[in-house]
N, C-alpha and C positions, 0 to 999 in steps of 0.2 A: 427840430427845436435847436434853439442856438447852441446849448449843451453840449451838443451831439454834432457841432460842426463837422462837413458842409448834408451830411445825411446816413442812414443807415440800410434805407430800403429803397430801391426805385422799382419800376414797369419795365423789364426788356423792350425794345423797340422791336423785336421779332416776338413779343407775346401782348401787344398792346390790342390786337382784335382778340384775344380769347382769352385775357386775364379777367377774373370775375369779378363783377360791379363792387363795387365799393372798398375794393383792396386798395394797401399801400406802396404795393409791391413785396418783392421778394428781398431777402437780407442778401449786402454787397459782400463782397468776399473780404477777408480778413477781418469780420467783425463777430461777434459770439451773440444768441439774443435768446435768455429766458423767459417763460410766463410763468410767474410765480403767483401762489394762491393767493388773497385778496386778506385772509385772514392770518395764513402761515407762511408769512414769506421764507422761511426754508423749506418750502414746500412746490418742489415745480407739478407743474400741469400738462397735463397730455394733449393732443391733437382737437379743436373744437372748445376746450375749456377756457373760459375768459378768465384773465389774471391781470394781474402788473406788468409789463412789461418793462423789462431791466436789459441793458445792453452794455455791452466790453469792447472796445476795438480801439484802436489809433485815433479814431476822430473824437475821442471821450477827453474833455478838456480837464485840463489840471487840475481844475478848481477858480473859484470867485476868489480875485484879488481880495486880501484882507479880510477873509469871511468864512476863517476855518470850519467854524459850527454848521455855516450854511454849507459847504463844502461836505462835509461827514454826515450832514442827513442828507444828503443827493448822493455819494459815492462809498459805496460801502468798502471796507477794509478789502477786499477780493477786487476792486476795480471796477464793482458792477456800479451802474448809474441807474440808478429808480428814477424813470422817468415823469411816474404820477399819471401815466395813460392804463389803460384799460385796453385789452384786446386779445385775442387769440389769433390761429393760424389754423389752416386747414389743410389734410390731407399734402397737397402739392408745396405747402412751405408758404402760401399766401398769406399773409398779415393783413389783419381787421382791424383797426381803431374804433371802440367802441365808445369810450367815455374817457373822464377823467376821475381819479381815484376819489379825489375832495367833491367833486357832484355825486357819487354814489348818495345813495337814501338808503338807512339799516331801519330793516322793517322786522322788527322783533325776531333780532336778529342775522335778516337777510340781508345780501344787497344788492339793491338794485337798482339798474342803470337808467337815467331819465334818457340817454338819447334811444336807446331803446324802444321806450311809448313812446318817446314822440315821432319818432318813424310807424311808429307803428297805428297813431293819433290818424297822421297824415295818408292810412291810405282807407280814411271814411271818405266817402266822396260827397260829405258835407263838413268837410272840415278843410279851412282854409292853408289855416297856420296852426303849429301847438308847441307848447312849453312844458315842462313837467319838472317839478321841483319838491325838495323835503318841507314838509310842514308839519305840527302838530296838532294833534285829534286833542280832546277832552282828557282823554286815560296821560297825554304826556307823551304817548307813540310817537313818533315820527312815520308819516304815512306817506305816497306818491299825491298829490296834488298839480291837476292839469289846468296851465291855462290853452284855452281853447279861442280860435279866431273863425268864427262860421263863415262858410261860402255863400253870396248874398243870395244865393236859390236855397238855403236850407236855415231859414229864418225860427222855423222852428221845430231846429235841432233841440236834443232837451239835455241834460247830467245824465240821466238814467240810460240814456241811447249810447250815449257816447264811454260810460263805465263799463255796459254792458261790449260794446266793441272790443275795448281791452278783454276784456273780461274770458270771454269765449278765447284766444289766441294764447295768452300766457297762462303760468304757473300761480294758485293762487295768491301768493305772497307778494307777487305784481301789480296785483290790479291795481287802476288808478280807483282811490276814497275818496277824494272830492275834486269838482270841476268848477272851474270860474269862467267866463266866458268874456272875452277882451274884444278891442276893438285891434286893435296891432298886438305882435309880438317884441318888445325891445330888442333889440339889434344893434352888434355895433356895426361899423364899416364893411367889416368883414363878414358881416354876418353871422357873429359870435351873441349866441344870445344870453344876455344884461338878465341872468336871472337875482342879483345883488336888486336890480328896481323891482320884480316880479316880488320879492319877500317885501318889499315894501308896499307895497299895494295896500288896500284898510280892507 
C-alpha cells in the first residue's frame, strides 16, 4: 500500500519454492507488525487468528498532506498504521491477506470474510467465478449473499447445491443465505471485484 512505502513483507529469493501458496511473505527487518482483534483492537492475536493487521517501521509515512483527521484514524498515537487488511500469520511468520476490514459482513454479530467463500465458492467444479457480499434478509440481518457465475457444463447448478457446498466446509455463522446467479463477475483492471455494482444489481 502506498502508506506503507516501498513495502513491509517480501518472499526470500532462497524460500520462493517452499513458501506456502497464497503468502505475502515474511515481515523485512526493522519493521514491527500486529494482528489485532477485529473487534478489540487492544487486543493482539495469536498464531493462525485473523485480525487487523497494523504495522511500525521507517517506511510508515508521516501522514496526508493537510488531512490531520485522516492521518489520526490511519496512524494511531503509538505509530501504529491500521492498514484496513485482514490477515494472520502462521507458525514460520508467513503472512495471509485475507480480506479487507470494510468488506467484512457482521452476521449477528460475527464476521465474516467474503474472500473466504469465494475461494472457497470457486473450488465447486461447477462454478465458474463468485462474489460474495453483505446484504439484508427480511429480519434487517445482514447475511453473506453469493453471486455465483456457472461453468457452461453445469447448467443446472441450483442455490441449494451451492449453499449446501459452503455449508458442509465452514462454521455455521458462514454460510452463504442467498445465491444469485450472473452471467460475469464485475472486475476491475485488476481484477479487483466492483462489489459497489454487485449491491446494485435489482
Amino acid at each position: 500500500m502506498t502508506e506503507l512505502s516501498p513495502g513491509t513483507h517480501v518472499v526470500p529469493l532462497d524460500a520462493l519454492h517452499h513458501a506456502p501458496a497464497g503468502t505475502v511473505g515474511r515481515l523485512i527487518a526493522g519493521t514491527e507488525m500486529r494482528i489485532v482483534s477485529l473487534d478489540d483492537p487492544a487486543k493482539d492475536l495469536g498464531t493462525g487468528e485473523p485480525g487487523e493487521i497494523l504495522i511500525r517501521g521507517p517506511q510508515v509515512m508521516k501522514g496526508y498532506l493537510g488531512r490531520p483527521d485522516a492521518t489520526a484514524a490511519m496512524i494511531d498515537p503509538d505509530g501504529w498504521l491500521h492498514t484496513g487488511d485482514v490477515g494472520h500469520v502462521d507458525d514460520d511468520g508467513w503472512l495471509f491477506v485475507v480480506d479487507r476490514v470494510k468488506e467484512l459482513i457482521k452476521y449477528k454479530g460475527f464476521q465474516v470474510a467474503p474472500a473466504e467463500l469465494e475461494a472457497l465458492l470457486l473450488t465447486h467444479p461447477g462454478i465458474a467465478d463468485a462474489a460474495v457480499i453483505g446484504a439484508h434478509n427480511d429480519d434487517g440481518n445482514e447475511i453473506p449473499h453469493a453471486f455465483v457465475v456457472r461453468q457452461p457444463t453445469a447448467a443446472d447448478l441450483g442455490e441449494n447445491e451451492v449453499m449446501l457446498h459452503v455449508a458442509e466446509r465452514v462454521a455455521p455463522y458462514k454460510r452463504v443465505r442467498r445465491v444469485t446467479f450472473i452471467d460475469t463477475v464485475p472486475r476491475a483492471a485488476s481484477g479487483k471485484i466492483l462489489r459497489r455494482q454487485l449491491r446494485e444489481l435489482p
